[in-house]
N, C-alpha and C positions, 0 to 999 in steps of 0.2 A: 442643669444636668451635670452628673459627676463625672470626671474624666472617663474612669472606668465604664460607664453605662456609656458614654457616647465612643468608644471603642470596640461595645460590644453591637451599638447599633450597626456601628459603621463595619463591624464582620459581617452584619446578617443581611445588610442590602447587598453585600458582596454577593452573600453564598444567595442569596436569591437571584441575582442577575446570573450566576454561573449556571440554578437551577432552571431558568428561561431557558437557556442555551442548550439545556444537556439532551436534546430533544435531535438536536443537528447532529447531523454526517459530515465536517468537512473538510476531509481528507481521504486521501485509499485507507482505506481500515481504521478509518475513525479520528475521533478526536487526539487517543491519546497515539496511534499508530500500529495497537498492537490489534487491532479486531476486535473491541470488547464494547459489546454497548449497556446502558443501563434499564434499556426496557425489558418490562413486562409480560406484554399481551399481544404478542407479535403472532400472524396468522402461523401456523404450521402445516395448511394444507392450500394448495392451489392447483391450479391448473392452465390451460388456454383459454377456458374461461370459465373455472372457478376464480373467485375470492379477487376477480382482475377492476380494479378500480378503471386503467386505462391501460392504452398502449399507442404508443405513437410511432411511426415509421422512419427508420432512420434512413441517412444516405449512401450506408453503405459500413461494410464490416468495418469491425474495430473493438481495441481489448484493452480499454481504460475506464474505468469503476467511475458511474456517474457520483457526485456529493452533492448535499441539500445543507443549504441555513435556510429558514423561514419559508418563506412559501416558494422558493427558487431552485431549480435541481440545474447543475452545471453540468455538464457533459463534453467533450473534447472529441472531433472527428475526422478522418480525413475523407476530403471528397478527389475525383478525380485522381487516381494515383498517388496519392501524396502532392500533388500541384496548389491544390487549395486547401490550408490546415487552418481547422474550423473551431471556435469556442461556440455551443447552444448552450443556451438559459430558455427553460420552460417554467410552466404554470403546475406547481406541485396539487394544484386543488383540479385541474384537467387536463393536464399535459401539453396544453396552448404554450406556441413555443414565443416567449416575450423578447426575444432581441441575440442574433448571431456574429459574432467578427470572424473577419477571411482572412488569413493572411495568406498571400503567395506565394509559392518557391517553385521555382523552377529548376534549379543547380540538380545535378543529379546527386544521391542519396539512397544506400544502401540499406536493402532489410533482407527478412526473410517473409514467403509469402505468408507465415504463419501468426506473425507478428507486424499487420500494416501500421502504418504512420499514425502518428497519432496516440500511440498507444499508452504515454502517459497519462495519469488521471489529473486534474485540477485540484486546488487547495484555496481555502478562503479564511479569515479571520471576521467575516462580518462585513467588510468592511470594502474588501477588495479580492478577488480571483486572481488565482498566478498560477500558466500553463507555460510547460514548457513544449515546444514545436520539434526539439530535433535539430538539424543543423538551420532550421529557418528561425529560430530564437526561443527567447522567453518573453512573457508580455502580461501586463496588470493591464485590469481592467476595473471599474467600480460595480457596483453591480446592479446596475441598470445598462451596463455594456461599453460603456466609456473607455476609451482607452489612458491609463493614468502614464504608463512608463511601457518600455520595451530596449531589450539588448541584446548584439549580434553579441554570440559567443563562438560565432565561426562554424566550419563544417569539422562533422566527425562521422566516421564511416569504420563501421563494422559488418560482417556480412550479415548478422541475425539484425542489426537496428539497435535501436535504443527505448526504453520502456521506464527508467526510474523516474519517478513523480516527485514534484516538486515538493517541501516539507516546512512549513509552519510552527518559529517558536520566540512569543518575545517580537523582539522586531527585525529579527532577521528571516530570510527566507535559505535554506539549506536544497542544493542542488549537486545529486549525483551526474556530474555532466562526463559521458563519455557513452559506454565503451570506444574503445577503438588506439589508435595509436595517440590521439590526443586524448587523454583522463585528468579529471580533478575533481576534486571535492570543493565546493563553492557556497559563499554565502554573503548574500547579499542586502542591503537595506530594504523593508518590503514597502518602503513609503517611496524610495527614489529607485531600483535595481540599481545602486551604485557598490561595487565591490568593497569588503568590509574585510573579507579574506580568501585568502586559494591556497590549496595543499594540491601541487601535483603529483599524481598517480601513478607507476610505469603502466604499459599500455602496447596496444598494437600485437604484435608478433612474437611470442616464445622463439627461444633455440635460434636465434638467428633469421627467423621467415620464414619456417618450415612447414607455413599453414597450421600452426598450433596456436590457434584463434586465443588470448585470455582476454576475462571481462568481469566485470560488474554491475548487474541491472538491480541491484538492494536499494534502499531508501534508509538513511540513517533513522535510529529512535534513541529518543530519548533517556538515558540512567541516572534516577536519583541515588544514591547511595551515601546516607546523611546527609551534610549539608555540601554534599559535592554531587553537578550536574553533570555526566560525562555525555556526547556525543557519539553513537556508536555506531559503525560502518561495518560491512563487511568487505574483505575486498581481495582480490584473488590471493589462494596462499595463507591471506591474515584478517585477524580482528583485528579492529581500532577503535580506541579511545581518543576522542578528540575535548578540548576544551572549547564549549560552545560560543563563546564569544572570542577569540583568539585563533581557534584554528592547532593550536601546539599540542603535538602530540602527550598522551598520558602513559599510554598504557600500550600494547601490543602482544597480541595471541599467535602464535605456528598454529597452524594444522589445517587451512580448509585447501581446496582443488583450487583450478585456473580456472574454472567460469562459477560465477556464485549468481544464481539465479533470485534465491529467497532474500527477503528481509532478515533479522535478526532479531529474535523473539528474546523476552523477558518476561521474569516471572521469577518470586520464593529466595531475590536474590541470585538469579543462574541464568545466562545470557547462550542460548543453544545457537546456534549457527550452522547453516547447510547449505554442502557445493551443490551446482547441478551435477550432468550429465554424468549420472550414478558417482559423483566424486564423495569425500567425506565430509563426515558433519561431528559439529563435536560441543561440548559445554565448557562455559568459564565463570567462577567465581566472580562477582561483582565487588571491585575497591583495589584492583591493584596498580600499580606504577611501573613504567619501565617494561621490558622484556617481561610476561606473567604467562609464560609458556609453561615451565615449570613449577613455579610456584602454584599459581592458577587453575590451571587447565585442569577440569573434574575428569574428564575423558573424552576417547576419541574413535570414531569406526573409518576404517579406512574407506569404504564402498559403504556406499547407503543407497537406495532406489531413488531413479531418477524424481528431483522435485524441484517444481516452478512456485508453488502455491506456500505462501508462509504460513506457520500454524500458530498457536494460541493456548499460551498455558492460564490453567485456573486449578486450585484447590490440588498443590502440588503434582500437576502431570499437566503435560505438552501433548495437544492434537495437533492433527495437521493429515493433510489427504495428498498424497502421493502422485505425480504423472498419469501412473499406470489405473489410478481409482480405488487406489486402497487403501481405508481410513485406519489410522493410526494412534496410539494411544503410548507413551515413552515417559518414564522418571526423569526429569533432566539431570537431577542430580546423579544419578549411576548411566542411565544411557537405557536402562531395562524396556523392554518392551514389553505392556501388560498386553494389550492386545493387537491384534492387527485381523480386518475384516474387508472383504471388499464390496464397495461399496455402491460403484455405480461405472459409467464407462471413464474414456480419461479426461484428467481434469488438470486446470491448470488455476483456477479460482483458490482462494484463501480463506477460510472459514471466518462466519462471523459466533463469535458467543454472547448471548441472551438468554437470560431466565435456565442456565444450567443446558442450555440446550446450542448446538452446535446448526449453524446455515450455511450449507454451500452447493453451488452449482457447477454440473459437469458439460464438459462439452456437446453431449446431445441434448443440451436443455435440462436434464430433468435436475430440479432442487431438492436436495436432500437434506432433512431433519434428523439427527440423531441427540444422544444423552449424553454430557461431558461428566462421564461416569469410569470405572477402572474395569466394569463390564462392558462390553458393545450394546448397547439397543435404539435400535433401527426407531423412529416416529415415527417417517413419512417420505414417502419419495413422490414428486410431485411434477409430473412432465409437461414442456412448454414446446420441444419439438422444434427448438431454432438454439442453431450453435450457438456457443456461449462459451469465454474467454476471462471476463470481465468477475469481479467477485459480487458480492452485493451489499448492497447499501441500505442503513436502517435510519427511520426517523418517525418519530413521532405515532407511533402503529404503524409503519408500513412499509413496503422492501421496496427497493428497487433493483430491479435485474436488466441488465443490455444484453441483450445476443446478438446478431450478429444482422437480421431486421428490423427491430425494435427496441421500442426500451418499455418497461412495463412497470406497472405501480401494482402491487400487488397490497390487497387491503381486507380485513374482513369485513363481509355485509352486517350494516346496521341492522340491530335486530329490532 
């Protein structure tokens, strides 16, 4: 065999092991972080009991996005107050739940009631699970429930809690650990949790302690930009560029608010970023160095509606459904809004995009189908009638939604 011919073999067992995998969930919003999946023929209508493959009972509320690799759906819970914080693995073919670890905490530990413990999602490469707990740890497990590694990173206390999910790249694992007066950006070995590097964060208190809470619940993602990988954060105040194996900062953006609830969306080349609690949101050119405040920065809205839920850009325009429930359509390169529609009640979920078409669920249950189009049209609105916090998860034909009772598999009936 010719060099050449066994280089192109040894591409094509690649992309065929990648295309076994592409099937999986297993991350908050997916493989690549930004909510975009590659299927097809995913159901667009359900109900409580249309199209409901299963549904299992949970122990109790919580607002972290189940993931699936292979026949395994991971899920992160708290039981008892926050006292017992829980990793479940079920049976993706019937919801049989195959193996739980407990961890304990007793130390007290600050939330808010809207936001209980737990509330991070899990992350997997195959291989191994990694949840973070909160001020009661982080912990790998293998995935048949084993416990591989576990690390105190100590307490952190903010009054809303803590929610950013752990993140998968390479063999490092990336952890937004804070809010609160102790913050850092962290990244660890995913075969040992042994520290690789740490950026600390300022943190705690604005103005001297004047109850002007600042935070960051984002989850960094990933930028390619040629042959350069930047680590992107958002984090009160500023964007950041990190170098993913190092830690050293690259790059830095002015302009967002003191609390950044969403992630940090990419797309077309253009990295959009949004504060909460109606603060601003703004866009930045992807490939700069240094301060790219000025240089960089495409634009900026001072106040934007409140938003928790990250959006999703495809075929130059940015979705994304707002607090209040109203779905949203924006150029990120100018900031223009084509449309804006409301949608459903309020929502704190992150859409997923599939097949040109937009999935997200609102807080009274119902799932909503729309078209990731530069007109608004409505699919399908499809009510389940149990709160729901959580975004949803796809694999293989089939969604998975948590609310706030359950967790459900939503599938269409074989015909």
């Amino acid at each position: 065999m010719s060099r050449s011919s066994l280089v192109w073999l040894i591409g094509a067992v690649l992309l065929s092991a990648a295309d076994a995998r592409a099937d999986d969930w297993p991350a908050w919003r997916g493989a690549t972080g930004l909510g975009v999946s590659a299927e097809t023929d995913l159901p667009v209508r359900w109900s409580a009991t249309e199209n409901v493959k299963w549904k299992v009972a949970l122990p109790g509320p919580g607002n972290s996005t189940p993931i699936v690799w292979g026949r395994r759906v991971f899920l992160t819970q708290a039981v008892d107050d926050g006292k017992r914080r829980t990793t479940m693995c079920f049976d993706r073919r019937d919801g049989n739940e195959l193996w739980i670890q407990t961890v304990k905490h007793d130390a007290e530990e600050r939330t808010h009631r809207d936001n209980p413990y737990c509330s991070a999602s899990p992350v997997t490469d195959g291989e191994r699970v990694i949840v973070s707990h909160g001020s009661a740890g982080v912990f790998c497990y293998d995935l048949d429930g084993t416990e591989l590694w576990r690390r105190d990173l100590g307490a952190f206390q903010h009054i809303w809690g803590n929610a950013a999910s752990p993140m998968l790249r390479g063999e490092l694992c990336y952890l937004n650990c804070g809010p609160g007066p102790r913050t850092f950006l962290l990244a660890v070995n995913k075969r040992t949790g042994k520290t690789v590097w740490q950026v600390d964060i300022p943190g705690g208190l604005e103005d001297g302690g004047n109850e002007k809470w600042i935070g960051s619940w984002s989850v960094p993602v990933v930028v390619q930009t040629g042959d350069r990988t930047d680590l992107v954060m958002s984090f009160p105040h500023t964007l950041l560029g990190y170098d993913p194996a190092t830690g050293d900062e690259r790059w830095r953006c002015g302009g967002l608010g003191r609390l950044v609830y969403t992630s940090p969306v990419v797309g077309d080349g253009v990295i959009v970023a949004a504060s909460g609690y109606m603060g601003p949101s703004m866009a930045v050119r992807v490939g700069g160095r240094g301060d790219v405040t000025e240089s960089h920065r495409l634009w900026r809205t001072d106040r934007a509606p409140q938003r928790i839920g990250s959006g999703v850009v495809t075929g130059g325009h940015l979705y994304l459904v707002n607090e209040p429930g109203v779905a949203e359509c924006i150029e990120p390169k100018t900031g223009k809004t084509m449309w804006k529609e409301r949608l459903g009640k309020e929502c704190w979920s992150s859409p997923v995009l599939a097949d040109g078409k937009l999935y997200i669920v609102d807080q009274a249950g119902d799932g909503h189908v729309f078209r990731a189009a530069t007109t608004f049209e409505r699919i399908a609105t499809n009510p389940i009638g149990e709160r729901t916090r959580a975004s949803i998860a796809v694999s293989n034909g089939e969604l998975w939604i948590r609310t706030y009772e359950h967790l459900w598999c939503i599938a269409r009936k074989p015909v």
